[in-house]
C-alpha positions as CSV (number, residue, x, y, z in Angstrom):
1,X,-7.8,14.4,19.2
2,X,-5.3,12.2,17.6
3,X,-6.7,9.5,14.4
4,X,-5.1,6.3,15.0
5,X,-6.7,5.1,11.4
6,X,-2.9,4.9,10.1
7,X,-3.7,7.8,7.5
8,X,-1.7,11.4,6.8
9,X,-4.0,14.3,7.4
10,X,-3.4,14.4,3.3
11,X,-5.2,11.3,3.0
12,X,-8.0,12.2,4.9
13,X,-8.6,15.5,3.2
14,X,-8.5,13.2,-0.3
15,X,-11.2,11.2,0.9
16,X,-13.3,14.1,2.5
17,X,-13.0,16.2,-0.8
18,X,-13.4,13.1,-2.6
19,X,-10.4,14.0,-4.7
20,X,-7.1,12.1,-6.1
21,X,-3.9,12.9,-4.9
22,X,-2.0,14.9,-7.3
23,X,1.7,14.4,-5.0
24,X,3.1,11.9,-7.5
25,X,6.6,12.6,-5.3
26,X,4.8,11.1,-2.5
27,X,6.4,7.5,-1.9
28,X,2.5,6.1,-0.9
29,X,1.2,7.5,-4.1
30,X,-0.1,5.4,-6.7
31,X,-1.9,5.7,-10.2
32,X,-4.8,4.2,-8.8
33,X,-7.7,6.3,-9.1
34,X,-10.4,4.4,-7.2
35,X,-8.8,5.1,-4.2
36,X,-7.3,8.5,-4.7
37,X,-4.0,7.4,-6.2
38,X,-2.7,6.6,-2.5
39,X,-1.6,3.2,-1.3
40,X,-2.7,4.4,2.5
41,X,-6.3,4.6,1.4
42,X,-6.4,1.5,-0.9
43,X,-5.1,-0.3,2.8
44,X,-7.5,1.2,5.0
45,X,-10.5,0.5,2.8
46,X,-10.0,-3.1,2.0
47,X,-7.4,-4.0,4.9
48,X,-4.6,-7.0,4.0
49,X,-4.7,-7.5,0.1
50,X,-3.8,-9.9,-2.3
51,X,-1.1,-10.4,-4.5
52,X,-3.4,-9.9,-7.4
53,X,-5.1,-7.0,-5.9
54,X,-1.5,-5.2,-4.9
55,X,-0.6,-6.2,-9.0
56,X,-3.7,-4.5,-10.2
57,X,-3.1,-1.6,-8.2
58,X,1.0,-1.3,-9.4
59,X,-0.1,-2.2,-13.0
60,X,3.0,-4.9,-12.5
61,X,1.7,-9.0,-13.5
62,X,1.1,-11.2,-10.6
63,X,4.7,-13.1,-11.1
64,X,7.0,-10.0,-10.7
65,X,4.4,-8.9,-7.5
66,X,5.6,-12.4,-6.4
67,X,9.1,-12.2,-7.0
68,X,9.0,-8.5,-4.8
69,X,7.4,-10.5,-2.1
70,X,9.5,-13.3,-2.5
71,X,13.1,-10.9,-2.6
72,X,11.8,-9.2,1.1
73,X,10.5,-12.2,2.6
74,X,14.2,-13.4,2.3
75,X,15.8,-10.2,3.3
76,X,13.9,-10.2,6.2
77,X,14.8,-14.0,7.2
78,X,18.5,-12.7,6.6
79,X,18.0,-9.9,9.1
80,X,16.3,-12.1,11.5
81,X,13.1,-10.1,11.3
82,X,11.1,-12.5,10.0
83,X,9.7,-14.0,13.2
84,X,8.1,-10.9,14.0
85,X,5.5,-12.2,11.3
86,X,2.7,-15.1,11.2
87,X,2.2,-17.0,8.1
C-alpha cells in the first residue's frame, strides 16, 4: 500500500526509530533536532509555517527568511506561476 503522507520511507523510519537524520547531503535535511533534522517531518507535523517558525528552524533572522520569500515570490510572478497560488 502506497503513503500519500508526502514523506520518503527515510522519514518515516526517523520517526519510527525516533531517531535524527544523520544524511546532511540530503537537500530536506536540517539541523533541527526536534523534528529529526528533516524539513519533511517539521511540514507534516505542524503543516503551513510561519516565517518565524521556517527562521527558527534555518537558524537565519526573520528579515533574510523574508527577503528568500520575497526573491521567489517574484521569480514566480516572472514565470507566470504565480497564479497557481492563493494569498
Amino acid at each position: 500500500m502506497k503513503n500519500f503522507d508526502g514523506l520518503r520511507e527515510c522519514s518515516r523510519q526517523c520517526m519510527k526509530k525516533k531517531k535524527q537524520c544523520k544524511e546532511t547531503s540530503c537537500r530536506l535535511w536540517q539541523d533541527y533536532p526536534d523534528e529529526y533534522n528533516c524539513t519533511l517531518i517539521s511540514v507534516h507535523e505542524h503543516g503551513p509555517m510561519t516565517l518565524r517558525q521556517v527562521a527558527e528552524r534555518e537558524k537565519l533572522s526573520f528579515a533574510r527568511i523574508k527577503q528568500i520569500e520575497t526573491k521567489a515570490l517574484k521569480k514566480l510572478k516572472n514565470l507566470n506561476l504565480i497564479s497557481c497560488f492563493r494569498f
